[in-house]
C-alpha angles and dihedrals in degrees: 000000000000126000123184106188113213134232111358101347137134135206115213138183109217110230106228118251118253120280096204137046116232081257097060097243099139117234116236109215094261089062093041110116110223092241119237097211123086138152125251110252090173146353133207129246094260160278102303096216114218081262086065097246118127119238116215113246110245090218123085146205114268089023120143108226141168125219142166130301099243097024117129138001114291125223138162127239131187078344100305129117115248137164141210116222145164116252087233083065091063108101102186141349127229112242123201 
């Protein structure tokens, strides 16, 4: 299935969250932290600005980013967790 978000939209995959601690002690569902990193699937076309001309999203598809607990609206696809969010709810992008 293909989604393309509008305006100023992302689609993110969420990353999962670790399994294990450093230590090696293994995590049961309920300690398990939702994780705030995913990776862009797909952006939308732009910000519309009050003079009517779209400005170009900085974020780009295939883009590691990090973003707030409780930012966007969650779905599943193909059995993966994603979220939609707005470009102004990413709080930093990877850089390699």
């Amino acid at each position: 299935m293909k989604i393309k978000p509008l305006g100023d939209k992302l689609l993110v995959e969420v990353l999962e969250a670790d399994e294990k601690t450093k230590g090696g002690i293994i995590l049961p569902d309920t300690a398990k932290e939702e994780k705030t990193e995913g990776k862009v699937v797909s952006v939308g076309g732009g910000k519309v600005l009050e003079s009517g001309k779209v400005q170009p999203l900085e974020v780009k598809g295939g883009d590691r980013i990090i973003f707030g607990k409780y930012s966007g609206d969650e779905i599943i696809i193909d059995g993966k967790k994603h979220k939609i969010l707005k470009e102004s709810e990413v709080l930093a992008v990877y850089e390699s």
